[in-house]
C-alpha positions as CSV (number, residue, x, y, z in Angstrom):
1,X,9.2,12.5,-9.9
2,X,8.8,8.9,-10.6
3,X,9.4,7.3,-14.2
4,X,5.4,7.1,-14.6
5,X,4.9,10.4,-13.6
6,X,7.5,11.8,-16.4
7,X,5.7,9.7,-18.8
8,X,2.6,10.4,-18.3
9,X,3.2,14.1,-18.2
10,X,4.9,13.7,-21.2
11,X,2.2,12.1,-23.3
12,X,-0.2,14.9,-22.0
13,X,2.1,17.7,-23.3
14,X,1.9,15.7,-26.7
15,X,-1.8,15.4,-26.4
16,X,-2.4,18.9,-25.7
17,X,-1.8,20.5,-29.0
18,X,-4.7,17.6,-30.4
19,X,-7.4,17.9,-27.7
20,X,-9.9,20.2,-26.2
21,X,-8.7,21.8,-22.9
22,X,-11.9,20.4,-21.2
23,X,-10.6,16.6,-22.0
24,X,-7.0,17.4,-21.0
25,X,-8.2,18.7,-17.9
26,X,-10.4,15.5,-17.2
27,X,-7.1,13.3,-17.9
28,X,-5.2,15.5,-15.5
29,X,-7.8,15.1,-12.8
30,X,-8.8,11.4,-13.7
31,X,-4.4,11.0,-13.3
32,X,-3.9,13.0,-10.3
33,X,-6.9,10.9,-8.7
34,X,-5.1,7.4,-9.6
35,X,-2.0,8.2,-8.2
36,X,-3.5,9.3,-4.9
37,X,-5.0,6.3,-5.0
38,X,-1.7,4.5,-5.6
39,X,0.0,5.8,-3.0
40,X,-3.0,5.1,-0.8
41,X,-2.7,1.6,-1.7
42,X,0.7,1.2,-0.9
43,X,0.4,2.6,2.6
44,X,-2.0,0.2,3.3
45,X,0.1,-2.7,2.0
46,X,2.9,-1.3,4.7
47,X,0.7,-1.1,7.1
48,X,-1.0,-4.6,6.4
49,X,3.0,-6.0,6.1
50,X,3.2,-5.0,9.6
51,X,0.2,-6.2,11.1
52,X,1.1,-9.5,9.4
53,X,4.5,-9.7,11.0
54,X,2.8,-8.7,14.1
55,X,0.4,-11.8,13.6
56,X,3.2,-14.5,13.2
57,X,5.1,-13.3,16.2
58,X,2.3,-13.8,18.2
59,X,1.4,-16.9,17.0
60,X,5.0,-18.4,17.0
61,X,5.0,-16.8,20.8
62,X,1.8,-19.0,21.4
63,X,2.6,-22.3,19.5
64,X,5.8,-22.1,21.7
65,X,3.6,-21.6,25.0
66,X,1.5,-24.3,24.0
67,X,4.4,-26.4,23.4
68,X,5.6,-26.0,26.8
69,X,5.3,-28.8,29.4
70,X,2.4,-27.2,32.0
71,X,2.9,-27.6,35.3
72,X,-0.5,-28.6,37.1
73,X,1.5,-27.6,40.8
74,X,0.6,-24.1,42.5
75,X,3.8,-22.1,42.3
76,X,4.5,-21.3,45.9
């Protein structure tokens, strides 16, 4: 469990003996929603943190082609 999971749970527990079960179960839901969406988020930034190193290999890869002397003979 991570530290804002604990928390979180934690303050619920506390709220619980104040609110109606309806609005507890709204805050559970409304929680359990934003965390998937966190964890949604940071797969994306992984997977966007790879595509970007895959990016600047390929341009290093070109800027280093293009830097090349070109040949203008047919290879025999």
């Amino acid at each position: 469990m991570t530290f804002l999971t604990i928390l979180v749970t934690d303050s619920l527990t506390r709220l619980q003996s104040i609110m109606e079960p309806d609005a507890i179960d709204a805050l559970k839901q409304e929680l359990d929603y934003f965390m998937r969406l966190s964890q949604a988020q940071a797969e994306q930034i992984r997977k966007y943190k790879i595509l970007q190193q895959r990016s600047h290999r390929l341009i290093r890869i070109l800027i280093t082609k293009t830097a090349q002397p070109k040949s203008w003979k047919k290879s025999t």
